[in-house]
N, C-alpha and C positions, 0 to 999 in steps of 0.2 A: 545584442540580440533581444531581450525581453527589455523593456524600459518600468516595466511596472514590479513594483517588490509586493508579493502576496505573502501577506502572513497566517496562519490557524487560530484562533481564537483561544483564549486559556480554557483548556478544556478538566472538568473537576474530573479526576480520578478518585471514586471513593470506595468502599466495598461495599456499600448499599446499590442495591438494584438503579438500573439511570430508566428512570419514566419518561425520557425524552425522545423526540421521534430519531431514527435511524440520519443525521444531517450534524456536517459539523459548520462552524461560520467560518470564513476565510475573509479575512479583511483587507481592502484594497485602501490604498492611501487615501483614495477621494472616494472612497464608501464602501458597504457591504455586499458579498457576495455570498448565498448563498448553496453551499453543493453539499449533493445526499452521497453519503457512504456507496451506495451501490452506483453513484457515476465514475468511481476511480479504479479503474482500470490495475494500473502500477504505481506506485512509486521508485523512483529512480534517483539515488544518492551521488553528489556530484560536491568533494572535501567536506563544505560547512552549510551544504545548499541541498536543496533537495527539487527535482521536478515532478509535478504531477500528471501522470496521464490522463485524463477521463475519457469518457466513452463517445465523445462527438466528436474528438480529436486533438482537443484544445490542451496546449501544452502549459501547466504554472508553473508559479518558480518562486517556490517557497523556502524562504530563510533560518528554518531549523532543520537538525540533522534528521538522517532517516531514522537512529535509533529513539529520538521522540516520538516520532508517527509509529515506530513499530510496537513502544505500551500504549501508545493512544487506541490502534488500531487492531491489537492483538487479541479481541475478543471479537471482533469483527467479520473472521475468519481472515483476514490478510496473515502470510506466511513470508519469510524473509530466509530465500534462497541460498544465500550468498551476501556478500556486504555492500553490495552496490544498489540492490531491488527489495521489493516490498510487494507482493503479488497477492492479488486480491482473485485468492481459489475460485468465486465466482466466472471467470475469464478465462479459465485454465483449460486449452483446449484435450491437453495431452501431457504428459510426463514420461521420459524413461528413468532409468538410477542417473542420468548424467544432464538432465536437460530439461528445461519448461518450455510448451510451445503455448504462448498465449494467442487470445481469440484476435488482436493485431499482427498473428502472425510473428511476433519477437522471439528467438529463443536467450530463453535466461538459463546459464549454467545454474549446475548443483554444486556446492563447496562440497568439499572431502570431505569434510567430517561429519558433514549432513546428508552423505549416498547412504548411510547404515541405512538400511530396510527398516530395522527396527525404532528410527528415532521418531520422535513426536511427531515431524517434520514430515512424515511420509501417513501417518496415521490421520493428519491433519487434510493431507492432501486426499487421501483415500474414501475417506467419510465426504467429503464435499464432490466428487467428481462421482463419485456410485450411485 
């Protein structure tokens, strides 16, 4: 299905401010791509793989897990539903306690333990959609 392995770039995680523009590098075996934060739609976990949405349709197929992109991403406002997704609140057409409707149209469940009203995960959502 995909012949090409894309990879994310070592990305520094530090607790100093990042003065860098909003864009991470994705690197293709025969060169560089670059994609800005606000083109990714979802991320979508598949065992030890991960796929990327973006917003023109284009589907990747990146080789770390989604729990990497989710502290890569987690300041980013991307929110992680459930253990299969990676939802970037920008896209997020609608919510109820059981369900994501993204702007593709995709519904992503909510896991159990993250229907609480009260957890970060709905605060998160709330402030970005209002």
């Amino acid at each position: 299905m995909f012949r090409a392995l894309f990879l994310f770039d070592q990305y520094k995680m530090t607790t100093q401010p990042d003065t860098r523009p909003l864009s991470s590098d994705i690197h293709l075996q025969l060169g560089r791509l670059h994609i800005a934060i606000h083109q990714i739609v979802f991320l979508r976990g598949c065992k030890n793989y991960t796929f990327c949405h973006l917003t023109d349709g284009q589907i990747l197929l990146l080789s770390k897990t989604l729990k990497y992109y989710e502290q890569l991403l987690a300041r980013h406002g991307f929110v992680r539903p459930n253990k299969s997704y990676l939802l970037n609140t920008n896209y997020v057409l609608e919510y109820t306690a059981s369900e994501i409707i993204m702007c593709t149209h995709e519904c992503v469940g909510i896991s159990r333990r993250k229907r609480n009203r009260k957890s970060d995960f709905y605060t998160v959502l709330q402030t970005k959609i209002a």
